[in-house]
C-alpha positions as CSV (number, residue, x, y, z in Angstrom):
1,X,11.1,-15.3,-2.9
2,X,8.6,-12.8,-3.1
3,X,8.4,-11.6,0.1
4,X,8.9,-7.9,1.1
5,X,11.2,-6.5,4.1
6,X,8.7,-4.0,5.7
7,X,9.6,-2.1,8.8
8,X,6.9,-2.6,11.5
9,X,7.6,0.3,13.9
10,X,9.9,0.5,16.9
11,X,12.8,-0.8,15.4
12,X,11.3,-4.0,14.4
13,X,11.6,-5.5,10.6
14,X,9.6,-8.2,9.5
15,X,8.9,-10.3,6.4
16,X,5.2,-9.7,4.0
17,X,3.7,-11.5,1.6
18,X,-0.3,-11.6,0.5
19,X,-1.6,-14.8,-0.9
20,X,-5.0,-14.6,-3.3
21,X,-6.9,-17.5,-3.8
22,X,-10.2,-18.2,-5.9
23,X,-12.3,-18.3,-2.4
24,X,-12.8,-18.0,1.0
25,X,-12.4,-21.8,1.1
26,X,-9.3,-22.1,-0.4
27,X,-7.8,-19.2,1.9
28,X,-9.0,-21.0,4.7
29,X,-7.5,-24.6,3.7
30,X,-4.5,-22.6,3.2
31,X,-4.1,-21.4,6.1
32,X,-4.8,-24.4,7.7
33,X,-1.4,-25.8,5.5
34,X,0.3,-22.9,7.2
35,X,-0.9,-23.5,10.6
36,X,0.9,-27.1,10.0
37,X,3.9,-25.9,9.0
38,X,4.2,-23.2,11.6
39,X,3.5,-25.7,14.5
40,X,6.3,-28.1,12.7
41,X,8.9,-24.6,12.8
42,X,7.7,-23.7,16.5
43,X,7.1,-20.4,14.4
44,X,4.0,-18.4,14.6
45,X,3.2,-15.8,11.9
46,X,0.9,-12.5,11.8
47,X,-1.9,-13.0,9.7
48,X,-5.2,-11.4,8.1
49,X,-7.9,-13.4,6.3
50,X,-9.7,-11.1,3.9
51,X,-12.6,-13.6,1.9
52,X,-9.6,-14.8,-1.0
53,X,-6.4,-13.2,0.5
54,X,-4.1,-14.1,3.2
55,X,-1.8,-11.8,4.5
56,X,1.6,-13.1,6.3
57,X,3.9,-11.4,8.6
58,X,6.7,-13.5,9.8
59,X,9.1,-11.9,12.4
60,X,11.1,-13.3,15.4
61,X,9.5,-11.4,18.6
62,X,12.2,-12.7,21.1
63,X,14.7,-11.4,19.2
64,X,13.4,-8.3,19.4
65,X,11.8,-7.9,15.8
66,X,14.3,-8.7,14.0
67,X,14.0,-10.8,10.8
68,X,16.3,-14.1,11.7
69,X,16.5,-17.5,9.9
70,X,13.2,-18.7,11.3
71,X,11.4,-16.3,9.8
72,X,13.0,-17.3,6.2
73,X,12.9,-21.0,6.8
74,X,8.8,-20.7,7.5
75,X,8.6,-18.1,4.4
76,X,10.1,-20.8,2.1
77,X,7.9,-24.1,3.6
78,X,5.2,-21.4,2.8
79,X,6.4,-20.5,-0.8
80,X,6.9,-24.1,-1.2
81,X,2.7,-24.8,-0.2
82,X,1.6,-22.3,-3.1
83,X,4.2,-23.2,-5.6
């Protein structure tokens, strides 16, 4: 997986990974894939839409920040979308 650990302040942890695409267009329809996929894990990530890139940040807020199966289940469905 290429996601990175990164440590998001306060104690919390959470999973990274930036996704570059030819376009705007296919960033978007991307996240629209992940939008799916996050409503089907009742997991929400962090994200930024730059034009082509797509930044995720998954991490599980009621427990506290930590980075929990959830967050690696969704990180794979994602990895699985761009494979």
């Amino acid at each position: 997986m290429s996601w990175q650990e990164e440590d998001l302040g306060e104690g919390k942890k959470g999973l990274i990974r930036t996704f570059e695409f030819a376009d705007f267009k296919e960033a978007w329809s991307f996240m629209g894939e992940v939008a799916e996929l996050a409503e089907s894990h009742q997991h929400h990530p962090n994200w930024t839409n730059v034009y082509n890139r797509v930044t995720i940040v998954l991490s599980t807020h009621d427990a506290d920040g930590a980075i929990t199966e959830k967050d690696i289940a969704l990180a794979e469905a994602i990895d699985a979308l761009d494979a």
